[in-house]
C-alpha positions in Angstrom: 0.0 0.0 0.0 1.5 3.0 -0.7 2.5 5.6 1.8 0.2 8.8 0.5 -1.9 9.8 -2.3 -3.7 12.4 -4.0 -7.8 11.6 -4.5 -9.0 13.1 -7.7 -12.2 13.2 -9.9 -15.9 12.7 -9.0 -17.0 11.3 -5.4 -17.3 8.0 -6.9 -13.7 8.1 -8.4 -12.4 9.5 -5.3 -14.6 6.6 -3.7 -13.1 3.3 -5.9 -9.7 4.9 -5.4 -10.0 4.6 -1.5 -11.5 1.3 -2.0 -8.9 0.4 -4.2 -5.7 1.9 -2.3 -6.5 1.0 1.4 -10.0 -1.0 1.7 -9.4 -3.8 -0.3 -5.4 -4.3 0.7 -6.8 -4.3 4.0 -8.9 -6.8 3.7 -6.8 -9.0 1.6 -4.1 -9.0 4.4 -6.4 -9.6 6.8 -8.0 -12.7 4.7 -4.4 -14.1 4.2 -4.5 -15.2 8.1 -7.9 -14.9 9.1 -10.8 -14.8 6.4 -13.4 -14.5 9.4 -11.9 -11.1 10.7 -11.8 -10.1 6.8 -15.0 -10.5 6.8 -15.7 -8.6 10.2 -13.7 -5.9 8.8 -15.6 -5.8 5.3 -18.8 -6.0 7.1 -17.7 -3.2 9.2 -16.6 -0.8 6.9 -20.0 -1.2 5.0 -22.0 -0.5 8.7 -19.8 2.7 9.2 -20.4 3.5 5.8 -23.7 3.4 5.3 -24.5 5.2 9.0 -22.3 8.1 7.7 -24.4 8.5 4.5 -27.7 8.1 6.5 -26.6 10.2 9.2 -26.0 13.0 6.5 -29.2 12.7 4.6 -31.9 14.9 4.5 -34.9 12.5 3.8 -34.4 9.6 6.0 -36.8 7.4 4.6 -36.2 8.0 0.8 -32.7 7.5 1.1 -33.1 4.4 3.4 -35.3 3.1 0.6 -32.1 4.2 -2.1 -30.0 2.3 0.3 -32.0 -0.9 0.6 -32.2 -0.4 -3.7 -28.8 -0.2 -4.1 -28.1 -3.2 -1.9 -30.6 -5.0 -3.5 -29.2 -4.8 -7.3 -25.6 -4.9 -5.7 -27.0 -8.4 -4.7 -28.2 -9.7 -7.6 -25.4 -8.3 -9.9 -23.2 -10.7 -7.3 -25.8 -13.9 -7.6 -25.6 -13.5 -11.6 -21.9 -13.3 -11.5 -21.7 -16.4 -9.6 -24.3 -18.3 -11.7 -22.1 -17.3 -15.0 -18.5 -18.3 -13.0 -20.6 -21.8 -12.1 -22.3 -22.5 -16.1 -18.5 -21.5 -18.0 -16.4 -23.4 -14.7 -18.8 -26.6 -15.7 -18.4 -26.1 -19.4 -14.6 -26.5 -18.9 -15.1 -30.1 -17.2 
């Protein structure tokens, strides 16, 4: 991981480039000895995350229902992903 950086662009470059540069080195040094605490870790990084943007929101209840959206399709983006890995991973065999 590198020592310091400058964040640049929109919030949701400046977002995948904190992901990208601490969160996910994080968590894959953490995984390499303990995948539960990787997980812990993940899981509480999205719980921080999401009380932040709640915290800050003007409409409570519209943006809880953007939230639970978001979640939702970030879901089933994941489920389809898997499905596709499982159908070309049999095709090979």
């Amino acid at each position: 991981m590198s020592k310091s950086f400058e964040l640049k662009g929109s919030a949701q470059d400046v977002a995948g480039q904190i992901f990208e540069r601490v969160i996910a080195p994080v968590h894959r040094g953490m995984n390499a000895y303990n995948a539960d605490q990787a997980d812990d870790f993940a899981f509480c990084i999205a719980g921080m995350t999401v009380a932040g943007y709640l915290s800050a929101c003007s409409d409570l209840d519209a943006d809880k229902a953007k939230m639970l959206k978001y979640i939702e399709a970030m879901y089933e983006d994941i489920k389809n992903e898997a499905t596709l890995a499982q159908k070309e991973k049999q095709q090979l065999c």
